[in-house]
BAFI-3210 file (N, C-alpha, C; in Angstrom, 3 decimals, decimal comma, padded with zeros to 6 digits):
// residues 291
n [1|2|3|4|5|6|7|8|9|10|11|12|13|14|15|16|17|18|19|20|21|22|23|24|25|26|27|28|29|30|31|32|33|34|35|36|37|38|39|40|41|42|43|44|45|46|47|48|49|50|51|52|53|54|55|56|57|58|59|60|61|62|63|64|65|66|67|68|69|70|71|72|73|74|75|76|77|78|79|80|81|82|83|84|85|86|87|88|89|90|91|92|93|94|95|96|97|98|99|100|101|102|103|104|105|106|107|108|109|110|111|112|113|114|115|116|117|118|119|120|121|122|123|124|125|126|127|128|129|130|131|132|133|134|135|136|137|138|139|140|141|142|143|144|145|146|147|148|149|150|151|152|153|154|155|156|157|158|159|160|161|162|163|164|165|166|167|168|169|170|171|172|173|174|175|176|177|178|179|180|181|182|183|184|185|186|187|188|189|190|191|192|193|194|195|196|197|198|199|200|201|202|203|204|205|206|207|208|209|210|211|212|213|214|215|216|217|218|219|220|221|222|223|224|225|226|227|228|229|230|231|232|233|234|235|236|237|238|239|240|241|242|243|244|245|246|247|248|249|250|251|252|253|254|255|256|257|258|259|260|261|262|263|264|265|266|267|268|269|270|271|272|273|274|275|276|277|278|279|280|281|282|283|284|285|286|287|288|289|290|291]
n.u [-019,613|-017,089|-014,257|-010,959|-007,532|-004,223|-000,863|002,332|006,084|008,387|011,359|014,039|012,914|011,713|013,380|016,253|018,645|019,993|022,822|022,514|022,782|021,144|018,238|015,238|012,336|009,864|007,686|006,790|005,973|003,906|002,611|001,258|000,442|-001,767|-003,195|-004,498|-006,659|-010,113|-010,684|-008,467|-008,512|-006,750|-003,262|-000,545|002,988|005,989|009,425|010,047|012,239|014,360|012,406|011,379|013,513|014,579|012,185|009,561|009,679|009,497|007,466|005,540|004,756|004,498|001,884|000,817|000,783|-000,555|-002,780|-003,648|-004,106|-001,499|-000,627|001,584|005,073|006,182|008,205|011,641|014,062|015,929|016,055|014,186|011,800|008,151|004,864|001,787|-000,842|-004,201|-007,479|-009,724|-011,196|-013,356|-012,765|-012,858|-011,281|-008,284|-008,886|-006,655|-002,965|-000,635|002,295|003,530|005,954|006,856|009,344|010,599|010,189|012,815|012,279|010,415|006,972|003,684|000,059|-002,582|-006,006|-009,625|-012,869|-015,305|-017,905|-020,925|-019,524|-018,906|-016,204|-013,311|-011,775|-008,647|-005,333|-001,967|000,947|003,789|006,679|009,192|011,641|014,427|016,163|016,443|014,551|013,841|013,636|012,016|008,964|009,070|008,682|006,312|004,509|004,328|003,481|000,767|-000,122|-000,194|-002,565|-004,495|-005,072|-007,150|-009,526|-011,165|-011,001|-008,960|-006,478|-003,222|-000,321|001,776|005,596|006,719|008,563|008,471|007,291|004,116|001,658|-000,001|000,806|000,085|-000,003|001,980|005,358|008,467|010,492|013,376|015,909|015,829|016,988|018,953|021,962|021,856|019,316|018,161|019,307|017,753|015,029|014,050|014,066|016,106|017,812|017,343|018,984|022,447|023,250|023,537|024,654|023,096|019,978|017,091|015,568|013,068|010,559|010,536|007,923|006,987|006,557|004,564|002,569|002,403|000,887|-001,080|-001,961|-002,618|-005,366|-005,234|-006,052|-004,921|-005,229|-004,797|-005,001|-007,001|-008,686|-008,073|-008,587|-011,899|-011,852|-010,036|-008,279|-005,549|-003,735|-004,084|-001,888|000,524|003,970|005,510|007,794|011,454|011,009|009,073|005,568|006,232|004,982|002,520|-000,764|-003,330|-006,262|-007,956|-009,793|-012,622|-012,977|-012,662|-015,047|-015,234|-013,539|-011,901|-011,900|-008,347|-005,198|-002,233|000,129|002,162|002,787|003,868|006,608|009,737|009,294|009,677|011,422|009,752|006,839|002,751|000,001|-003,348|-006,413|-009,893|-012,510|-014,924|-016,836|-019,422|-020,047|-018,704|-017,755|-019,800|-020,598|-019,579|-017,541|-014,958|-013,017|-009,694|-007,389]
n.v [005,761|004,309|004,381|003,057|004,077|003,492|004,413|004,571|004,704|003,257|002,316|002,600|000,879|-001,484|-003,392|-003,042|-002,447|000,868|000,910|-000,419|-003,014|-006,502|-006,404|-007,624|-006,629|-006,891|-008,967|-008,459|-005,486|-006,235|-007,833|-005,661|-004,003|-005,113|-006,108|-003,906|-003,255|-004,807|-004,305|-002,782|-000,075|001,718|002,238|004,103|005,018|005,830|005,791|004,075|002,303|000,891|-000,479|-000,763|-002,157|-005,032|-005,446|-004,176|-005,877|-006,132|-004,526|-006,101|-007,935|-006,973|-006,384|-008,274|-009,615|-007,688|-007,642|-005,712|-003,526|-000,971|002,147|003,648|004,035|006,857|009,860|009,760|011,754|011,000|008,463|007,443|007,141|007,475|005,712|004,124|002,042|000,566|-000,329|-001,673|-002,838|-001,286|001,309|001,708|001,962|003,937|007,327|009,431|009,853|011,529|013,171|015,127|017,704|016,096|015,738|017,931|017,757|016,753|013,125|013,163|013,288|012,394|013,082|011,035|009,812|009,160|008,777|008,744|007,691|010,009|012,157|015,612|015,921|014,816|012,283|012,282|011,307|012,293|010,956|011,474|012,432|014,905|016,529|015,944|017,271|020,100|022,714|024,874|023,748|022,093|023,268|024,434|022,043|020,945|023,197|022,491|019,884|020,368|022,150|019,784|018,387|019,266|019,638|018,310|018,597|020,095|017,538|016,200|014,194|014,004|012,464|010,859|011,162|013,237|015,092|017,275|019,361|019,116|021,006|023,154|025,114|024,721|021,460|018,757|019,390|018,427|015,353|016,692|015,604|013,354|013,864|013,491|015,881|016,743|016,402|018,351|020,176|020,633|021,063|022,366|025,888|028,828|030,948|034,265|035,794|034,906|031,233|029,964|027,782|025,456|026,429|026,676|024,447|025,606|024,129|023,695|024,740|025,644|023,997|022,077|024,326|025,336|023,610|023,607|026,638|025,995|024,765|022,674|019,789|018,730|015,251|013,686|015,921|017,072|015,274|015,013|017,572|017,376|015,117|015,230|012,991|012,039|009,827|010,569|012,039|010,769|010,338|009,295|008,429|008,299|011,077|012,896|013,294|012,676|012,022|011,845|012,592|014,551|016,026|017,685|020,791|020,431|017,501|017,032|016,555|013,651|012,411|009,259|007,094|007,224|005,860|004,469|002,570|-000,071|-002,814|-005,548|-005,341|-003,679|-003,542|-001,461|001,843|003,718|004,076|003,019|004,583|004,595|005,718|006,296|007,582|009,006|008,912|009,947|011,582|013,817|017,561|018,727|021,265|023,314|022,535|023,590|024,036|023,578|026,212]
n.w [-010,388|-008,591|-008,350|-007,711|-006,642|-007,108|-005,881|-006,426|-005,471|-007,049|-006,207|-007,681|-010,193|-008,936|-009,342|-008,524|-006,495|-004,783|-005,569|-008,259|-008,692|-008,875|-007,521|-007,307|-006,411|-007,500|-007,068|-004,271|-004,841|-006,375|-004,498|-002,778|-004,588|-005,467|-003,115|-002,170|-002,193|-002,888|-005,561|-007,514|-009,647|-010,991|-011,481|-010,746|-011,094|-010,178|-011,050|-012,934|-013,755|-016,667|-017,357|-020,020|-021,542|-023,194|-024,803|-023,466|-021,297|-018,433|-018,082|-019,246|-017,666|-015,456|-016,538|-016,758|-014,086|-012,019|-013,704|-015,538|-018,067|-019,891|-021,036|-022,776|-021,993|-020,132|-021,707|-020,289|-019,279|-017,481|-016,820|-014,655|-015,347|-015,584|-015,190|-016,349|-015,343|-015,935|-015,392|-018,166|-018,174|-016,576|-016,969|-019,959|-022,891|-023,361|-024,722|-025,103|-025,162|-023,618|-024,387|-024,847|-024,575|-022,029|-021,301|-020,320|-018,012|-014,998|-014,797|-016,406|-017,943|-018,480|-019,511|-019,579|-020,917|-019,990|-021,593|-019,626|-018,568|-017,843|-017,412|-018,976|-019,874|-020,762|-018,033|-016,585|-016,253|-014,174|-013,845|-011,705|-011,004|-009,125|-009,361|-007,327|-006,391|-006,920|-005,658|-006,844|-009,708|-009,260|-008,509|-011,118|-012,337|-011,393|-012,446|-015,071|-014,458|-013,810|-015,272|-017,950|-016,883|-016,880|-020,092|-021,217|-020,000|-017,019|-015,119|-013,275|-011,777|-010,126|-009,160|-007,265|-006,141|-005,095|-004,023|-001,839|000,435|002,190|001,108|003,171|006,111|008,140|008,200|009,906|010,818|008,882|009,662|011,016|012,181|010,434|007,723|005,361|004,511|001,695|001,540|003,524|001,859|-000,094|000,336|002,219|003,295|002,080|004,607|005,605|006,438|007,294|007,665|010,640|013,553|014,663|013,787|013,194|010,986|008,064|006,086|002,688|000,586|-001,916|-003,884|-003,774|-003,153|-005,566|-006,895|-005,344|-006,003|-008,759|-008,716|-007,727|-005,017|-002,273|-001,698|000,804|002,961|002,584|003,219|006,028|006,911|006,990|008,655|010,855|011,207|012,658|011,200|007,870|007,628|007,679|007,795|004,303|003,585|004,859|006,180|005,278|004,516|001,490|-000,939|-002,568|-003,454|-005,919|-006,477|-009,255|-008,312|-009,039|-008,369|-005,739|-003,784|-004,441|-003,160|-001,406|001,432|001,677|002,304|003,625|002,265|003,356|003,709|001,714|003,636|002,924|-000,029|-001,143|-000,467|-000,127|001,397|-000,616|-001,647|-001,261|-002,298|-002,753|-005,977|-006,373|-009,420|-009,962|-008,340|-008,928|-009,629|-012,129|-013,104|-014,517|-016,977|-018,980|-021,682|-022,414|-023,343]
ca.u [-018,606|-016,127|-012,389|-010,021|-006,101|-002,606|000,323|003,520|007,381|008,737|012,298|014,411|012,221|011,350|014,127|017,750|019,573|021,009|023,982|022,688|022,887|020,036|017,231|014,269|011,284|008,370|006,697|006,203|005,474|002,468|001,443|001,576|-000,994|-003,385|-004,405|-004,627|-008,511|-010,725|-010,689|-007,791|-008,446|-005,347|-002,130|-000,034|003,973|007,373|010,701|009,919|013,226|014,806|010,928|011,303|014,004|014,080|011,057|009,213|009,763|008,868|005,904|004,165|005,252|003,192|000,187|000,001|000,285|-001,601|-004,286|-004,541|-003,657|-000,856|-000,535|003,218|005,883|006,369|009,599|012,058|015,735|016,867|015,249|013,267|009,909|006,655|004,338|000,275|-001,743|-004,977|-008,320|-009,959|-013,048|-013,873|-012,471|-012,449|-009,931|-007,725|-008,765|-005,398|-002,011|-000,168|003,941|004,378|006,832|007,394|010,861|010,915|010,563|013,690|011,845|009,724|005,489|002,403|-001,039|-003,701|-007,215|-010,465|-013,707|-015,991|-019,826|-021,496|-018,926|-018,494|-015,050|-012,911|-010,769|-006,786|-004,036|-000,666|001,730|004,500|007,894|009,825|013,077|014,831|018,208|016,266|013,223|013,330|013,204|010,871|008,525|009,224|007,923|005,310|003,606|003,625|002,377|-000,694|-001,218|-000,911|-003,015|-005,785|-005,063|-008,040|-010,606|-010,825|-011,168|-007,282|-005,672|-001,911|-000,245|003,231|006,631|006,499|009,287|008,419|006,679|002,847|001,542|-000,143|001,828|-000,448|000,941|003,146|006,974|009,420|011,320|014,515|016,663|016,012|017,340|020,404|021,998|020,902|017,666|018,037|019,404|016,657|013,655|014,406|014,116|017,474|017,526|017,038|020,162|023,622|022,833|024,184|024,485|021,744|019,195|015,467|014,826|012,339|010,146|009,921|006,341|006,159|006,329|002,951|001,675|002,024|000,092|-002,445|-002,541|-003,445|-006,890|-005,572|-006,407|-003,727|-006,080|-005,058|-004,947|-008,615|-009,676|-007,929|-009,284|-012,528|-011,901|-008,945|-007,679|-003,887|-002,911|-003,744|-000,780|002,145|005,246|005,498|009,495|011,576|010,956|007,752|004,862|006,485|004,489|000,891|-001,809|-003,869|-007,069|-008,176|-011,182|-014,099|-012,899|-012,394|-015,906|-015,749|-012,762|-012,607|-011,217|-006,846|-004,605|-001,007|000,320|003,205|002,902|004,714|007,629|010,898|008,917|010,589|011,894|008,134|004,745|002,395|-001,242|-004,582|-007,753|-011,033|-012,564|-016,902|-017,125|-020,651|-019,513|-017,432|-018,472|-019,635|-021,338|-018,414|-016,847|-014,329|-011,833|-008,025|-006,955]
ca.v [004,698|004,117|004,281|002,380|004,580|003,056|005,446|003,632|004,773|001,465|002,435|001,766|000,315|-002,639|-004,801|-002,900|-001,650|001,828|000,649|-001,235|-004,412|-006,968|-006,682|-007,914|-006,827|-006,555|-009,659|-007,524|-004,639|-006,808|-008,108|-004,413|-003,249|-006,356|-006,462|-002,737|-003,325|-005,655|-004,204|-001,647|000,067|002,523|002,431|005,052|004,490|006,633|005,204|002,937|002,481|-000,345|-001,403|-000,770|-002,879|-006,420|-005,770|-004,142|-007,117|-006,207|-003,640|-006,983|-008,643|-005,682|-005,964|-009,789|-010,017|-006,920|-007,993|-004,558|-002,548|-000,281|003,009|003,906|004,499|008,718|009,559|010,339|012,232|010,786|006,577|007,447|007,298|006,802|004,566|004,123|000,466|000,428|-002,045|-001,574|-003,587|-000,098|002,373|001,099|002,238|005,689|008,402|010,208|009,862|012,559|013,080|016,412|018,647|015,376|015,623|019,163|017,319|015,685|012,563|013,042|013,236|012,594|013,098|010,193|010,818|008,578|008,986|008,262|007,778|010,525|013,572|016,025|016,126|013,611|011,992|012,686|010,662|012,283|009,993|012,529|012,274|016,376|016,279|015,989|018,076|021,569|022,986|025,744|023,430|021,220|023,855|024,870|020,947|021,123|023,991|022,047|018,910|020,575|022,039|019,428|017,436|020,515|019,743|017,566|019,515|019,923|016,693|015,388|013,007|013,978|011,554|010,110|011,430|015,100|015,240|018,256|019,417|019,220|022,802|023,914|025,301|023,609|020,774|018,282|019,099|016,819|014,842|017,114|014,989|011,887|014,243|013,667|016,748|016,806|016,683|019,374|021,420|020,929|020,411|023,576|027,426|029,262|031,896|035,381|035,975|034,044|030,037|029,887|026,622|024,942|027,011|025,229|024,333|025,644|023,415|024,580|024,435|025,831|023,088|021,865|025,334|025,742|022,815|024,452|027,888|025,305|024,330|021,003|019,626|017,373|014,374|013,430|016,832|017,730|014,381|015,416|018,576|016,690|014,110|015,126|011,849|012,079|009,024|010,798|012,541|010,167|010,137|008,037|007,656|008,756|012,264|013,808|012,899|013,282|010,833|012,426|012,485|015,879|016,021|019,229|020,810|019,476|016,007|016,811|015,897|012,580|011,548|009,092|006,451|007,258|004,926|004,441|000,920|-000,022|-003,676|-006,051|-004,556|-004,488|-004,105|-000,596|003,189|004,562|003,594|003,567|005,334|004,197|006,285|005,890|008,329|008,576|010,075|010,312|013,157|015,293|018,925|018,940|022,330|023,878|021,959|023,977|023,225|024,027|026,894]
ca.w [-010,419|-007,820|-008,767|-006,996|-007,447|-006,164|-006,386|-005,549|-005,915|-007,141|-006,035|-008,807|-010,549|-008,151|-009,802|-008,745|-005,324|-005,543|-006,272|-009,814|-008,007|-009,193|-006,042|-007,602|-005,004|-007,993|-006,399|-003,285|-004,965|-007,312|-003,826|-002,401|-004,814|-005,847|-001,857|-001,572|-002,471|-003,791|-007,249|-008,058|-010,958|-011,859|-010,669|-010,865|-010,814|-010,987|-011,131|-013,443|-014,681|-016,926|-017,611|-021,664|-022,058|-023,604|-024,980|-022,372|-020,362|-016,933|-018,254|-019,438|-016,759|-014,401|-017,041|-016,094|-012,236|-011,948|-014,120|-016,054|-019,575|-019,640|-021,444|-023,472|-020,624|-020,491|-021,904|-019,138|-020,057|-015,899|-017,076|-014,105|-016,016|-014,494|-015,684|-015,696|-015,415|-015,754|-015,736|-019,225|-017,679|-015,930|-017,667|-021,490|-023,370|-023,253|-025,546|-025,780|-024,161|-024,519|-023,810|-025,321|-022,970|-021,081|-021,044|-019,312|-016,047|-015,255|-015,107|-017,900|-017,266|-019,513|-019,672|-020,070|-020,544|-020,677|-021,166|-018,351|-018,598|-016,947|-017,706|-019,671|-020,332|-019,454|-017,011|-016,751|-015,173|-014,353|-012,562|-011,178|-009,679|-009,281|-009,192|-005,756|-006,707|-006,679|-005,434|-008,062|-010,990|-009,246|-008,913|-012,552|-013,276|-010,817|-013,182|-016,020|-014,525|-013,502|-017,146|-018,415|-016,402|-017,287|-021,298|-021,575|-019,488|-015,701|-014,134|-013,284|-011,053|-010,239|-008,169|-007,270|-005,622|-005,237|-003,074|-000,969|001,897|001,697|001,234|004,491|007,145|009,722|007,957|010,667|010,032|008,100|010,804|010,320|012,453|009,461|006,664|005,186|004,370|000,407|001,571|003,974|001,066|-001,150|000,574|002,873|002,916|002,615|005,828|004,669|006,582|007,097|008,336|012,033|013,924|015,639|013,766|012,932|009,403|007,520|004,927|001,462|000,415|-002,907|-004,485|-003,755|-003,018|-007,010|-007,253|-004,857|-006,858|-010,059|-008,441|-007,602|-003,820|-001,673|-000,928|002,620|003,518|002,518|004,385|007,254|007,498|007,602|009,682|011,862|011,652|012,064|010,114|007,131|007,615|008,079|006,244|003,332|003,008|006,233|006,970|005,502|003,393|-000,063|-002,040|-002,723|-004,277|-006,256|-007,821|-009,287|-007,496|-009,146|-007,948|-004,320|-003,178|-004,318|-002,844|000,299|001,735|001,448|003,470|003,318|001,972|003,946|003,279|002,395|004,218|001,812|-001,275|-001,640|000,544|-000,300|000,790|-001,483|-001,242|-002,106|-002,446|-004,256|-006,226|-007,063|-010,441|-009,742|-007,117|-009,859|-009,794|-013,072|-013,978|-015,241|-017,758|-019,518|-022,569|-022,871|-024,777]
c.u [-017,496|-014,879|-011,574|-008,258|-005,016|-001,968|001,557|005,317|007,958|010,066|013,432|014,173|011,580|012,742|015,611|017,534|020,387|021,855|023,950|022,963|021,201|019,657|015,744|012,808|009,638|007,618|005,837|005,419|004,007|001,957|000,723|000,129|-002,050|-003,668|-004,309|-005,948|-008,879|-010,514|-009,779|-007,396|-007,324|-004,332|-001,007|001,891|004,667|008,523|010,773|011,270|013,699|013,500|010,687|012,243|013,819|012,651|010,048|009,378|009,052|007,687|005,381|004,158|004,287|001,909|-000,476|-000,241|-000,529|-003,156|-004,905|-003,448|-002,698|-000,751|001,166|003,783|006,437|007,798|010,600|013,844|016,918|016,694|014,473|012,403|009,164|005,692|002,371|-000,211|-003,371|-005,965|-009,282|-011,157|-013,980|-013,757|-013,008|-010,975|-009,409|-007,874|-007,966|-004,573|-001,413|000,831|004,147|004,562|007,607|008,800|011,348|011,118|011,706|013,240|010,726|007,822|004,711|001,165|-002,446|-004,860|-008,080|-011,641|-014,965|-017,539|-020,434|-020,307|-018,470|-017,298|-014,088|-011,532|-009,374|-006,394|-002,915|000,160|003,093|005,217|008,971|011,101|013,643|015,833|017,799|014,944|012,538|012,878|012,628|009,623|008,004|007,760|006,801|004,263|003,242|003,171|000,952|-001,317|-001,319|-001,964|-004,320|-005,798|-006,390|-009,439|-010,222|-010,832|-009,810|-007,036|-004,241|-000,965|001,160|004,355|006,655|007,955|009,617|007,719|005,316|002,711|000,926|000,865|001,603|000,164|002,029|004,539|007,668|009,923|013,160|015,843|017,478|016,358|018,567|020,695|021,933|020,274|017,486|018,182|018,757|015,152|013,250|014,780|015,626|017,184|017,348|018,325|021,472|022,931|023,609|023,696|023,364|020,489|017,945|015,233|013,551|011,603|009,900|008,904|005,637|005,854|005,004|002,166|001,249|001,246|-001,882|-003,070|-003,032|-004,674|-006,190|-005,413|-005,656|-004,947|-006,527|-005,057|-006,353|-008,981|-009,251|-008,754|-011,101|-012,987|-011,013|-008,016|-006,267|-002,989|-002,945|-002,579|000,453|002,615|005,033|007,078|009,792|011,304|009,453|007,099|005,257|005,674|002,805|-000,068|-003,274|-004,951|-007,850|-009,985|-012,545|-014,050|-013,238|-013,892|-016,600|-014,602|-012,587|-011,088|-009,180|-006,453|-002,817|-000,641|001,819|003,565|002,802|005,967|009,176|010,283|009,420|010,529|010,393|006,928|004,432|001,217|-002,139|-005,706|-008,468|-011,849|-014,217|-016,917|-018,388|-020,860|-019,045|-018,680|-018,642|-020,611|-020,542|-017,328|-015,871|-013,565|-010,748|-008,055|-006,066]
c.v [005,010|003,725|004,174|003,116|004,227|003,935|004,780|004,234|003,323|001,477|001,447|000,382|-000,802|-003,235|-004,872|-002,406|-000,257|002,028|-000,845|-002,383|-005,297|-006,975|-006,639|-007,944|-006,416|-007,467|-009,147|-006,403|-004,929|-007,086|-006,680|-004,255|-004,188|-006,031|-004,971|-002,338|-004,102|-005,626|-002,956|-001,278|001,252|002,679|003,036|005,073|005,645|005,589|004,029|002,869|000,575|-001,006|-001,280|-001,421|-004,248|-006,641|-004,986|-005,234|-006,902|-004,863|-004,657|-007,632|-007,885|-006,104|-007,522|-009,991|-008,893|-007,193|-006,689|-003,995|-001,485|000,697|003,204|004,621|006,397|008,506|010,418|010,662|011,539|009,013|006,574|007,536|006,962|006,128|004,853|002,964|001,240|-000,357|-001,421|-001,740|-002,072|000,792|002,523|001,747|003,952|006,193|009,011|009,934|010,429|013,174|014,331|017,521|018,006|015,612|017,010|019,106|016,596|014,119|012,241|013,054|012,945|012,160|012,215|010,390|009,626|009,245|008,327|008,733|008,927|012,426|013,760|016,307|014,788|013,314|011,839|011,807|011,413|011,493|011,229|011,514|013,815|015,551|016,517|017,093|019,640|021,967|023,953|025,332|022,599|022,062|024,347|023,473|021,052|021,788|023,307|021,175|019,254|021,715|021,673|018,518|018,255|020,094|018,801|018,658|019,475|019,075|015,831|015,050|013,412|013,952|010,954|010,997|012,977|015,637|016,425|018,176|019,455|021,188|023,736|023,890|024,829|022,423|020,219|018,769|018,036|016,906|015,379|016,392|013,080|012,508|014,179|015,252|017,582|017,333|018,228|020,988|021,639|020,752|021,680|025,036|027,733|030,547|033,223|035,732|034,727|032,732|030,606|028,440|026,358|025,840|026,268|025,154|024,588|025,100|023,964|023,725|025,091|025,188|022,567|023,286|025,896|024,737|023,309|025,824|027,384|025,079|022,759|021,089|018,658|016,488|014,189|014,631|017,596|016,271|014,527|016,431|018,572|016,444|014,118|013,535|011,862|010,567|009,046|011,408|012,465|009,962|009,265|007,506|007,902|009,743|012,880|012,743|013,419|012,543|011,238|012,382|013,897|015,586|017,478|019,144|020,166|018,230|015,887|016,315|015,131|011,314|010,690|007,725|006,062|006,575|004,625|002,853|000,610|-001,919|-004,744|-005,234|-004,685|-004,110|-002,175|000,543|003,480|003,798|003,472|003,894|004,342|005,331|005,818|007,442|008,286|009,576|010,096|011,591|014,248|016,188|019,103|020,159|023,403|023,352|022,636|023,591|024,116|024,715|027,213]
c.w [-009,418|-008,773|-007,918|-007,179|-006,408|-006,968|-005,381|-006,406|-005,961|-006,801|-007,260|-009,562|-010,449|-008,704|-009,018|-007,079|-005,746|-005,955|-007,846|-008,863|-008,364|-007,582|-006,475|-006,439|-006,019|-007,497|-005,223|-003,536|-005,670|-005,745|-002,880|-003,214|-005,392|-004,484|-001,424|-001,416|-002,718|-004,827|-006,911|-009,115|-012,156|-010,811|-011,443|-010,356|-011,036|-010,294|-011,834|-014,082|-015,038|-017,745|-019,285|-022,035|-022,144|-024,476|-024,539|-021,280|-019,215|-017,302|-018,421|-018,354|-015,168|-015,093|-016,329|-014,640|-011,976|-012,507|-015,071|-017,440|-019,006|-020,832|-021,607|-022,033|-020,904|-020,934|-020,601|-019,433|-018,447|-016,433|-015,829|-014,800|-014,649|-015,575|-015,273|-016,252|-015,030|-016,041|-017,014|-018,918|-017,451|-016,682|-018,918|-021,428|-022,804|-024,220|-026,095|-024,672|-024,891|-023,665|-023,833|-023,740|-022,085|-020,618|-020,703|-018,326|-016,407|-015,164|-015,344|-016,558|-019,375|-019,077|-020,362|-020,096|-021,151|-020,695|-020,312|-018,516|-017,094|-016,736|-018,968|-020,612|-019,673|-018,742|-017,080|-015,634|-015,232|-013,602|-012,777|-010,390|-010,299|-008,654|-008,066|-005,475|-006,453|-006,694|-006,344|-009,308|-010,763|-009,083|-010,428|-012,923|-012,637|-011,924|-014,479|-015,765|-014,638|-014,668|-017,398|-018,267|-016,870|-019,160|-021,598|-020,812|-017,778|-014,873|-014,357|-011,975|-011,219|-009,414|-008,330|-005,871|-005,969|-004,522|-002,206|-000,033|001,401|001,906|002,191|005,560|008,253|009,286|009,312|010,244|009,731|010,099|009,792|010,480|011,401|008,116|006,562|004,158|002,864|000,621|001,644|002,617|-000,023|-001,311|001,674|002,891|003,025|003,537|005,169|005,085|006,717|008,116|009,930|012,445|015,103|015,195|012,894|011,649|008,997|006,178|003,890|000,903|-000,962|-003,468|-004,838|-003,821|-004,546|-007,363|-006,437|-005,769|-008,210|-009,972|-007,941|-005,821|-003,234|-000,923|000,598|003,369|003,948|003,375|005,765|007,850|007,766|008,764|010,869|012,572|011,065|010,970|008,923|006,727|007,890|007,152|005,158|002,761|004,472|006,991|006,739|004,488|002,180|-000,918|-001,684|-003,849|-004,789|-006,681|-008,056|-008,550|-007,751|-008,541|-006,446|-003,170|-003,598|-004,024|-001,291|000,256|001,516|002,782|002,603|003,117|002,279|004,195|002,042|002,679|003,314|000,019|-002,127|-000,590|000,417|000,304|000,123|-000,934|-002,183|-001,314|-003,542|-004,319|-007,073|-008,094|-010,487|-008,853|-007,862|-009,762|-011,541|-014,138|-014,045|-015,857|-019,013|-020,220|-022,671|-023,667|-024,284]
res [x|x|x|x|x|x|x|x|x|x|x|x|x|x|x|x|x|x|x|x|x|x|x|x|x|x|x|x|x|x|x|x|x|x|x|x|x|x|x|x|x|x|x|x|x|x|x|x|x|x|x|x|x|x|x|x|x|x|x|x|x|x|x|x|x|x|x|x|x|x|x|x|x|x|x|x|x|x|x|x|x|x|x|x|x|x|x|x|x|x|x|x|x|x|x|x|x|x|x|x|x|x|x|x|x|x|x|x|x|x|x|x|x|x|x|x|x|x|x|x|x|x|x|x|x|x|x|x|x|x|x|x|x|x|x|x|x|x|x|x|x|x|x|x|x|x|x|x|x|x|x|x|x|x|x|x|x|x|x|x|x|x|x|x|x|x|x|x|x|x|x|x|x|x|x|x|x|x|x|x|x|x|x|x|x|x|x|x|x|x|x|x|x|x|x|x|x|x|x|x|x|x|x|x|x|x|x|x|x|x|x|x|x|x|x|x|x|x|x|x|x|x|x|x|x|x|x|x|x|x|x|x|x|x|x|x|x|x|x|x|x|x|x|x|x|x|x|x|x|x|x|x|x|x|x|x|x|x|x|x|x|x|x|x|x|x|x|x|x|x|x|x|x|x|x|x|x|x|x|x|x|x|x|x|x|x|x|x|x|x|x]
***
């Protein structure tokens, strides 16, 4: 079976301007990921914020123009949540969704899981967004996303706003000249000795690299190394590729087709990504359970 996955930062939450100002751009963002494929069957959100009030209001409001089932919004201690849609047709239902810890990341994570005809154990969603403010305690969350994305068995998906550097050093560099100086101070090595002026920034890369020492695989990175086709490797906000996509190793040779979604223009600061994913490909003669 082919699996269709959008991963989209909805920038405050499609609806607001950073300054809380109504800027309603979810129409863009629904046409953003309906024409990202023919059939797109999980989509994968952070910044969902605002989307549990009234009701849920604008979660049903996603399930209808999307066309797909949604899973309980993670709990998030920032109202950044993230969010997961998916098509029921394909999938069925979800087996377990499961929050616990969530609220260790500063905005919040959890662990969905179906089962999928043809494996042993089954299939995990994490939708991810690390906290921008410090690389140490995004790291920190980093480690638990990718346990708990392992709490079901080994085949996970863990996808969203990472906001670091990808984890090879061949890796392009951020564009340092488009960092505002935040960034710089939290997306960047500190010198071993005293800063001095005019001296070259270095990318901090644990971030992901703890996602690498988990078993999990940076999508466009493994199809690059492939295919050497550099447009897997363009930014997805202004400076670097922060907005990625993991799947632990068994997955990685059945993943294909990733492309960056950069239209309609306006529909928020992020790209979003699409890849598909052949669970007929999973490595599945080592199926291990969580302890």
């Amino acid at each position: 079976m082919q699996l269709t996955i959008v991963v989209q930062n909805l920038g405050h939450g499609g609806l607001k301007n950073g300054d809380g100002e109504p800027d309603d751009r979810w129409p863009l963002l629904a046409e953003r990921i309906n024409t990202a494929a023919d059939r797109v069957d999980v989509v994968m959100l952070c910044e969902a914020v605002d989307w549990h009030l009234y009701g849920h209001k604008q979660l049903a409001r996603a399930m209808r123009d999307l066309d797909l089932d949604a899973v309980p919004l993670a709990p998030s201690r920032s109202g950044y949540g993230t969010a997961l849609l998916y098509r029921r047709e394909v999938l069925g239902r979800w087996s377990r969704h499961n929050p616990d810890f969530g609220t260790e990341a500063l905005h919040g994570l959890a662990v969905t899981s179906f089962d999928i005809e043809g494996l042993p154990a089954p299939l995990s969603f994490v939708p991810v967004h690390f906290t921008p403010f410090a690389a140490e305690q995004a790291l920190i969350e980093a480690n638990y996303a990718a346990t708990r994305g392992y709490r079901y068995g080994p085949f996970a998906i863990l996808a969203g706003d990472c906001n670091y550097a990808p984890a090879s050093s061949r890796h392009p560099l951020p564009d340092f000249a488009e960092m505002r100086p935040y960034n710089l101070g939290s997306r960047t090595l500190l010198p071993e000795e005293d800063i001095v002026p005019g001296q070259k920034p270095e990318p901090d890369r644990r971030v992901t690299c703890k996602l690498v020492q988990n078993g999990y695989v940076d999508v466009a990175w493994h199809l690059y190394e492939k295919t050497k086709d550099e447009a897997l490797l363009a930014p997805t906000g202004t400076d670097d590729r922060i907005d990625q996509a993991w799947v632990s190793g068994p997955l990685a040779g059945g993943i294909s087709n990733y492309r960056l979604l950069d239209q309609p223009a306006g529909a928020s600061d992020h790209h979003g990504l699409v890849f598909t994913v052949d669970t007929e490909a999973i490595d599945t003669v080592s199926p291990w359970a969580y302890r």
